[in-house]
N, C-alpha and C positions, 0 to 999 in steps of 0.2 A: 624852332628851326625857321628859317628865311630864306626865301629864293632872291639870285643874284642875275642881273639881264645882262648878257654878254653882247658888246655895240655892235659886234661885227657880224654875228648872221642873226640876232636877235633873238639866240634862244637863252630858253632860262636854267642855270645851275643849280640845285640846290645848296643853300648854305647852312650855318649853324649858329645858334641862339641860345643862352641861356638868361637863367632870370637869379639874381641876387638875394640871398633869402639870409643874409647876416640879421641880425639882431643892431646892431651896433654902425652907425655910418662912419667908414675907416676916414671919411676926410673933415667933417664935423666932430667927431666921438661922442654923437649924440643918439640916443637911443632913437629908432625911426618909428616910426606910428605905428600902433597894432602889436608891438612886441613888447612880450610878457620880461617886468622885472624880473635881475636876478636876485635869487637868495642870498644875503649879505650874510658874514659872520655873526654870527649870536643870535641871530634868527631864529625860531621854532619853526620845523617844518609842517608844514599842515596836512591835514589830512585827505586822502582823496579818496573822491567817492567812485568806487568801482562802476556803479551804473554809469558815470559821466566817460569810463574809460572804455568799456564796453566799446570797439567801432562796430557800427553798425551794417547789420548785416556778414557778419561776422558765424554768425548759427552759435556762440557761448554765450551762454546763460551769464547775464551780468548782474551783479549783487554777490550774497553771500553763499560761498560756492554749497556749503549744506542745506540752503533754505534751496536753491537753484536743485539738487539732487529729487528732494523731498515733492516736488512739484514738476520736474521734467515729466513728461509724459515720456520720451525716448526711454528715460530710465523704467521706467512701468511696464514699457513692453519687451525690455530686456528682461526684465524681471518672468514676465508672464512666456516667457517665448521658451523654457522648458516643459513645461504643460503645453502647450502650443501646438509643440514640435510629436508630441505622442499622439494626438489626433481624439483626445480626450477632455473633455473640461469638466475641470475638479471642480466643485461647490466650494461656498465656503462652508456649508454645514457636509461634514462628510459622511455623516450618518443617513443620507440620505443615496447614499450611490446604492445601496444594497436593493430597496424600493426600484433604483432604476435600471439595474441588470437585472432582477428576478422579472417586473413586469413593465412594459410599455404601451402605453396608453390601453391597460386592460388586459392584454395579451401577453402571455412566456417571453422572453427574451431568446436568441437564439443559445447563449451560454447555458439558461436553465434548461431548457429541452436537449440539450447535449446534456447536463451532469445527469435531467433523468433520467435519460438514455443509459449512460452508464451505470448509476446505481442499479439499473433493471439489470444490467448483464452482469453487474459485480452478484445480483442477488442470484440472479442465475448458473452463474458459473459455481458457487459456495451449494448450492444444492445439489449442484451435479456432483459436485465433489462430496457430500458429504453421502450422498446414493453411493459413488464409488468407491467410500471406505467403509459402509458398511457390507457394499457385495463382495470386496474383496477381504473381509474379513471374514464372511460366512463360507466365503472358498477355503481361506486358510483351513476353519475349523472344519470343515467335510474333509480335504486332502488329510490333517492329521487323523482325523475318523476314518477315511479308507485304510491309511496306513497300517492305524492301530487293528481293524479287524484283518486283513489280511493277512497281517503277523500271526493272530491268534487263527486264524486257518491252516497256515501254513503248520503252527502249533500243536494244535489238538488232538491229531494221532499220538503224537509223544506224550501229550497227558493223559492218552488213556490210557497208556500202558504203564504211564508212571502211577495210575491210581489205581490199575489191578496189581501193581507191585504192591505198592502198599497198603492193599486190603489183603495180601497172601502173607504179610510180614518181611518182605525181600528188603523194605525201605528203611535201613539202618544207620547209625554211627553218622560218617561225613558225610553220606551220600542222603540221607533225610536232610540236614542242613541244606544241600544242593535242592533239597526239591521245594524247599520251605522256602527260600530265596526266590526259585521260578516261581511261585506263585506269587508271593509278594508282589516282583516286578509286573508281572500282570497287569494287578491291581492299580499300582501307580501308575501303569498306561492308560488303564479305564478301564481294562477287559476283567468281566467278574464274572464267576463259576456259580452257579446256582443249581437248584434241584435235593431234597431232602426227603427222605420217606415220612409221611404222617401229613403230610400237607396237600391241598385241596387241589387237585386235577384243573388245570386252566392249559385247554384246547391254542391255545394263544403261546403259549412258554414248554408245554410238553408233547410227547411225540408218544402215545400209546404203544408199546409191544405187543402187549398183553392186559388181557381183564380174566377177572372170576369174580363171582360171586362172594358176599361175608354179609354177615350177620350184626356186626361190630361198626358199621359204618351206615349213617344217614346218607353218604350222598356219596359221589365220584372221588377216589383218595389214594394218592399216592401210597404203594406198598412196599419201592421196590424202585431202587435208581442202577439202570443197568449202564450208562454213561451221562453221565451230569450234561447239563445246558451251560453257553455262553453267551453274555452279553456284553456291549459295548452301549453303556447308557441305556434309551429306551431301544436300541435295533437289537434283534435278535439275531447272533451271529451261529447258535445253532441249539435246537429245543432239545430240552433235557427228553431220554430214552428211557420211560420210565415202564411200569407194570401198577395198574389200577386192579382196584375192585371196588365192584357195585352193589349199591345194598340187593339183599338178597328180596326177592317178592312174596 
């Protein structure tokens, strides 16, 4: 560009300018200085070297664009910049992270003193729980034990009458089958009838009515069952009514 001086108040215009940059001088047809031959037919073209194409300052990697990858540093921290971005650095030996989340410089890591934390409660909780299956299993079995003696409570007038029946001979035909049955079921409840004459007097399972004196006997002995005993396991839900005798002196 070129400034123009105008005569009349002396100021100056800008003008315009260009610079000629053919190859070729259109009025000679002589190649002008400085300018590269053309390529003529049958020519090999040659080869060019990326680095010389490179413009400079440019920020691409000039050369061979995979040697250029393998040595970019840009590329390396693209690379690294997933790990980066999580706020952790990964080793290259990764057998080594375990050493550095359990302890740091000597000391627990906050993660291990959190898992011990919780294994102490997981250990705690599995105790408690295993306390409250077996209390609530010792419930079960006493509620079914209440059950079962209370039945045979409610019971036991009817079996005594059913057993002076059938010690009068009243307990016949289908009506023994009915009583052979009640008993049975009893049984399979838990609740079991005890008390027999000949057998040795225990203060603990029998209820004295009655003593005399005999001859026939070393020690305290059952003579004489005036209404049997029931038990429910080791609880005694009512001591056999019996009639002893003592040895005589």
């Amino acid at each position: 560009m070129t400034a123009n001086e105008d005569p009349q108040d002396g100021r100056t215009e800008p003008g315009f300018s260009f610079t000629d940059k053919r190859r070729i001088d259109p009025e000679t047809g002589e190649p002008r200085p400085g300018a590269q031959p053309q390529p003529q037919a049958g020519d090999q073209p040659q080869q060019r070297d990326p680095a010389a194409e490179a413009p400079a300052g440019s920020g691409e990697p000039a050369g061979d664009p995979a040697q250029a990858s393998a040595t970019d540093p840009v590329a390396d921290e693209t690379a690294a910049a997933d790990t980066a971005d999580l706020g952790v650095e990964i080793p290259e030996d990764a057998s080594s992270l375990t050493d550095e989340v359990v302890t740091e410089g000597g000391a627990q890591s906050p993660d291990a003193v959190l898992a011990e934390e919780r294994l102490a409660d997981l250990q705690r909780i599995n105790a408690e729980y295993a306390a409250y299956r077996m209390r609530a299993n010792r419930e079960q079995d006493r509620a079914r034990e209440n059950g079962a003696i209370a039945l045979a409570e409610a019971l036991i007038p009817v079996l005594d009458e059913v057993r002076l029946a059938k010690e009068n001979g009243d307990v016949t035909g289908q009506f023994e089958v009915h009583v052979t049955k009640l008993f049975e079921s009893l049984e399979k409840a838990g609740v079991v009838q005890f008390g027999e004459a000949g057998e040795e007097f225990d203060p603990a399972v029998h209820e004295a009515l009655m003593q005399q004196p005999s001859d026939e006997v070393d020690g305290p002995t059952v003579f004489m069952v005036m209404q049997p005993g029931y038990r429910y396991g080791d609880r005694i839900i009512r001591a056999a009514r019996v009639g002893v005798q003592q040895p005589a002196d």
